[in-house]
ChimeraX commands (.cxc) that place a marker at each C-alpha (Angstrom):
marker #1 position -31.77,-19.71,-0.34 radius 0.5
marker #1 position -31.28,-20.78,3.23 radius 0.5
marker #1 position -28.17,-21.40,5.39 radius 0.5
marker #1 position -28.31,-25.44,4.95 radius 0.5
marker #1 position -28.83,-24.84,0.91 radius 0.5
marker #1 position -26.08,-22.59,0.55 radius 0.5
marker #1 position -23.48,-25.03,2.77 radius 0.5
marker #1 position -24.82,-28.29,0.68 radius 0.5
marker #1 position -24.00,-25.95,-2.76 radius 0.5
marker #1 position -20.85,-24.64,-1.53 radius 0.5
marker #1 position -19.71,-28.22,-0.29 radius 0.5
marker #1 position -20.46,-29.74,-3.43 radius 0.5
marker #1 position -19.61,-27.45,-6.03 radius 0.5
marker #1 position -16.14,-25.74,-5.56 radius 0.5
marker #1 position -16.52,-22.94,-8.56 radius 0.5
marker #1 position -19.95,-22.01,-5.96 radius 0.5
marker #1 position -18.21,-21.43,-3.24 radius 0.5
marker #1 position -14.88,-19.86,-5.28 radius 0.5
marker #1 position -17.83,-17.22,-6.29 radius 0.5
marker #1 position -19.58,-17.23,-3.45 radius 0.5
marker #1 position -16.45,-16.11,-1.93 radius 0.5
marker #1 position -15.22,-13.24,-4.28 radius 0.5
marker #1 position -18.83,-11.75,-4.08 radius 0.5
marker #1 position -18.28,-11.63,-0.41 radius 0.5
marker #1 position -14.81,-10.36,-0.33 radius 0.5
marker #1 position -16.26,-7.99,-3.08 radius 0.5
marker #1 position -18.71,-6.68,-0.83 radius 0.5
marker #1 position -16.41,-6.22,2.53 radius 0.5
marker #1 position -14.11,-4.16,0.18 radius 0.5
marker #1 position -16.88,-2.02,-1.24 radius 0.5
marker #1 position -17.97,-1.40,2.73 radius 0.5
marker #1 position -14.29,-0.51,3.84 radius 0.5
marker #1 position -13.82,1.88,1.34 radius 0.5
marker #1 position -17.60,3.44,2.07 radius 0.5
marker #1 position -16.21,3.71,5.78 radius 0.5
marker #1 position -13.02,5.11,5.21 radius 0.5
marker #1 position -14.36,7.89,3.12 radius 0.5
marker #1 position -17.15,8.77,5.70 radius 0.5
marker #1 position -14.31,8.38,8.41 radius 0.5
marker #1 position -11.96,10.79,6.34 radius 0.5
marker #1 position -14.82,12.70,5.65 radius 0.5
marker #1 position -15.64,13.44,9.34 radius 0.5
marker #1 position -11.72,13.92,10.31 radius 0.5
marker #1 position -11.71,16.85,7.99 radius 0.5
marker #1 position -15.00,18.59,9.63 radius 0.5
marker #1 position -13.84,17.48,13.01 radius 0.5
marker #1 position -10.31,19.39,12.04 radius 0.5
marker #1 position -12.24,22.22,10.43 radius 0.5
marker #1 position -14.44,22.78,13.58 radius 0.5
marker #1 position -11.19,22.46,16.15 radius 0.5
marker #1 position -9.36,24.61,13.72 radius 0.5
marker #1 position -11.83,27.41,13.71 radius 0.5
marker #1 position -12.16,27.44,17.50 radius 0.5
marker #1 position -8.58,27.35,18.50 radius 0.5
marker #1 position -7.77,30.62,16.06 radius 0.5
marker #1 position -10.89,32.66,17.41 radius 0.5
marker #1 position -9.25,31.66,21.26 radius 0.5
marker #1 position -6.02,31.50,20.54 radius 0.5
marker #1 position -4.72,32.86,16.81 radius 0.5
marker #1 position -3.46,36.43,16.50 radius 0.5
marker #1 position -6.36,38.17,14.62 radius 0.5
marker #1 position -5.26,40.39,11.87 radius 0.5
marker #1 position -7.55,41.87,8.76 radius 0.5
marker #1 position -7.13,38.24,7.03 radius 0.5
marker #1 position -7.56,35.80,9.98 radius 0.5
marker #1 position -6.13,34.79,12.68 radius 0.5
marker #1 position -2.18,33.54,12.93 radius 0.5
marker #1 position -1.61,30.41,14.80 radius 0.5
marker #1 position 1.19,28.07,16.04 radius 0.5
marker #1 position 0.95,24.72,14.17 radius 0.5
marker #1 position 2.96,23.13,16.43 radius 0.5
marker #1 position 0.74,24.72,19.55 radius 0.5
marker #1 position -2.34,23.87,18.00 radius 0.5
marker #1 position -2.03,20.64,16.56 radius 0.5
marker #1 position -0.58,19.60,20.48 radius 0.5
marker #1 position -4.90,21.16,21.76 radius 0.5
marker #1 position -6.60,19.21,18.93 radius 0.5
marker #1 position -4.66,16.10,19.57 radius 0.5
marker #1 position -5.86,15.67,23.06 radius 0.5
marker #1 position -9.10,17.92,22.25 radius 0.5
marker #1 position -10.78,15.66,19.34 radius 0.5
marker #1 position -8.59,13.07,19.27 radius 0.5
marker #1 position -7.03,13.27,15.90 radius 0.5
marker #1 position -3.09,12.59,15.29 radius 0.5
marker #1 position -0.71,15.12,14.97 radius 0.5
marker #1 position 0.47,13.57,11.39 radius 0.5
marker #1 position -3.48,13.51,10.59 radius 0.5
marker #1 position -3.86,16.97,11.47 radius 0.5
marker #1 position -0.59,18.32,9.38 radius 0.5
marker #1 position -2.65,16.13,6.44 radius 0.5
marker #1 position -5.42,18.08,6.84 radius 0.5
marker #1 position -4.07,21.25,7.20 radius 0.5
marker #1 position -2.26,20.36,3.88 radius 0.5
marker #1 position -5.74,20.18,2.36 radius 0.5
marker #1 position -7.20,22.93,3.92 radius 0.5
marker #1 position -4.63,25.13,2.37 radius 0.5
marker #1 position -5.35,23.75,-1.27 radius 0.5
marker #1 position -8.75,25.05,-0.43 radius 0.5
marker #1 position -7.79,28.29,0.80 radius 0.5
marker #1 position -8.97,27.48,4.29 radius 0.5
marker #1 position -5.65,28.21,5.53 radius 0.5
marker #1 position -2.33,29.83,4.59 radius 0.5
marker #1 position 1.46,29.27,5.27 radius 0.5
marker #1 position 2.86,32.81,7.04 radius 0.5
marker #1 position 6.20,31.76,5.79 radius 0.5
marker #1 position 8.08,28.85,4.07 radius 0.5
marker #1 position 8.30,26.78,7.08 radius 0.5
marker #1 position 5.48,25.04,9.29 radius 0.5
marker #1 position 5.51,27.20,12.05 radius 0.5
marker #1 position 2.53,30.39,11.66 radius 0.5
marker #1 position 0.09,29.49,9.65 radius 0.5
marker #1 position -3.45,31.88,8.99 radius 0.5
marker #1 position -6.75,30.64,9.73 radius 0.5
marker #1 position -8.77,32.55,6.98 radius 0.5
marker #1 position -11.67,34.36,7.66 radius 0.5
marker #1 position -14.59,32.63,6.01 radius 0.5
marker #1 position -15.36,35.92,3.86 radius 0.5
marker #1 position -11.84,35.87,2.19 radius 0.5
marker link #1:1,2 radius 0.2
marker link #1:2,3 radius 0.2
marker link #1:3,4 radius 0.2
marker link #1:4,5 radius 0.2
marker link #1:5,6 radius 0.2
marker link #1:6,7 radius 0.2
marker link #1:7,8 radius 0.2
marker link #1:8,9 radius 0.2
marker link #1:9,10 radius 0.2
marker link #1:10,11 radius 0.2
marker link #1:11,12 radius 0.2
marker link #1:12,13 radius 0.2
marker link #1:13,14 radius 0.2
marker link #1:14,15 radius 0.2
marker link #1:15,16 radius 0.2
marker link #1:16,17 radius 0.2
marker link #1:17,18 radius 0.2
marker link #1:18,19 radius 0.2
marker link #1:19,20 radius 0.2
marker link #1:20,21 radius 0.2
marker link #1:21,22 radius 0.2
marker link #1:22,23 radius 0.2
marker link #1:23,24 radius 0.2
marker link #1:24,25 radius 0.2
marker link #1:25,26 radius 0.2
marker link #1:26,27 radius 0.2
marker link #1:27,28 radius 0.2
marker link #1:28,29 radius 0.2
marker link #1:29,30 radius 0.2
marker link #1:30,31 radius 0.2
marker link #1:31,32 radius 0.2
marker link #1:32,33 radius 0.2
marker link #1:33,34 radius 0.2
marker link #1:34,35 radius 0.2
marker link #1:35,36 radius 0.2
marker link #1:36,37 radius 0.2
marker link #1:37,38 radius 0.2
marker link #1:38,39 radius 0.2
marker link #1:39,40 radius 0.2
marker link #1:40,41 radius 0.2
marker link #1:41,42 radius 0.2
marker link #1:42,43 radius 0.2
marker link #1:43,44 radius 0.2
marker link #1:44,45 radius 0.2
marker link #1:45,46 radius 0.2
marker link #1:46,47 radius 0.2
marker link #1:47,48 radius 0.2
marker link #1:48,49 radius 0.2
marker link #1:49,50 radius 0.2
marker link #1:50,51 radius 0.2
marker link #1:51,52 radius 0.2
marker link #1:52,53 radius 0.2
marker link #1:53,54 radius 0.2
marker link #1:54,55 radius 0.2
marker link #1:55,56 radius 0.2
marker link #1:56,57 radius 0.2
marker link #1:57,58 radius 0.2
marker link #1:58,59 radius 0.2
marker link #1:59,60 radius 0.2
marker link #1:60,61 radius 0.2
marker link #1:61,62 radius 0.2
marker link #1:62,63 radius 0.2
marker link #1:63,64 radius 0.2
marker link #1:64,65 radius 0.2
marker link #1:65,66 radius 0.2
marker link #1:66,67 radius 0.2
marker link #1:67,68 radius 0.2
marker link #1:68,69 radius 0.2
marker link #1:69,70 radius 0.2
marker link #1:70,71 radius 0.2
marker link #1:71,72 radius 0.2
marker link #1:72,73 radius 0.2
marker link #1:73,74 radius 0.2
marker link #1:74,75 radius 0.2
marker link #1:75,76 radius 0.2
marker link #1:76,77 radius 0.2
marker link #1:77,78 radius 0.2
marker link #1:78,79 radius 0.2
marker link #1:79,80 radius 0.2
marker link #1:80,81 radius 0.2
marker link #1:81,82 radius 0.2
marker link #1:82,83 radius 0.2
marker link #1:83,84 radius 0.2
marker link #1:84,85 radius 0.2
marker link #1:85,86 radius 0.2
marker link #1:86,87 radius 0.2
marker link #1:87,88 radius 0.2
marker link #1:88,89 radius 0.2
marker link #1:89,90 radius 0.2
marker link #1:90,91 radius 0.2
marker link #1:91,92 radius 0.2
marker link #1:92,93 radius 0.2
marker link #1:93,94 radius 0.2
marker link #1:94,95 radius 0.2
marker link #1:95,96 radius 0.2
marker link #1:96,97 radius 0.2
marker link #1:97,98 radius 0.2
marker link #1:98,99 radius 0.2
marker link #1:99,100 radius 0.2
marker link #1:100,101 radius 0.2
marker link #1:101,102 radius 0.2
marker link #1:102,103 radius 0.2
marker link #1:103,104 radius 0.2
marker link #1:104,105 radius 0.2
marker link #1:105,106 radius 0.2
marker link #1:106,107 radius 0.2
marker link #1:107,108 radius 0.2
marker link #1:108,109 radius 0.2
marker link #1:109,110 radius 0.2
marker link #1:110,111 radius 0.2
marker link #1:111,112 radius 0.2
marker link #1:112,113 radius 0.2
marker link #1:113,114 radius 0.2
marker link #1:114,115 radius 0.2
marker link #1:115,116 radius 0.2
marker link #1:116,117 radius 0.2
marker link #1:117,118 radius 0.2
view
């Protein structure tokens, strides 16, 4: 069906163009979602990556890891790759659920980079 057939239909049959519509908006929210979970997807790598290379440079290697300053490094990756500081908190939040990380104490401050063997 061409452009001029599809603007005749949709001009002269409203329950057309009311379906023609939610297939469309349909479709834009299927593609927004697809992004945001490729997006998300490649915040956490770009985190993982930044994370990695500010503990071997920075982090205070011990037989686990390295220790780090949250604070300190979420102030390199901000400007480094771009990512929030809020984002990067997120992340490390996730990152710790998969035992990528660990909390040195109860507060935010030290955290442990894990070595990839542990």
């Amino acid at each position: 069906m061409n452009a001029s057939a599809v603007e005749h239909q949709q001009a002269g049959n409203q329950a057309f163009a009311q379906n023609l519509g939610k297939l469309h908006s349909g479709r834009l929210r299927e593609a927004n979602q697809i992004i945001s979970d490729v997006l998300s997807h490649d915040r956490r790598n770009m985190v993982i990556g930044a994370l990695y290379s500010y503990a071997r440079d920075w982090g205070e290697k011990n037989y686990r890891g390295a220790v780090i300053d949250v604070d300190q490094f979420c102030k390199w990756a901000s400007s480094t790759i771009g990512v929030g500081s809020k984002d990067l908190r997120d992340v490390l939040h996730e990152l710790q659920k998969d035992k990528i990380v660990e909390r040195e104490n109860a507060g935010d401050v030290k955290w442990t980079v894990l070595n990839k063997n542990n």
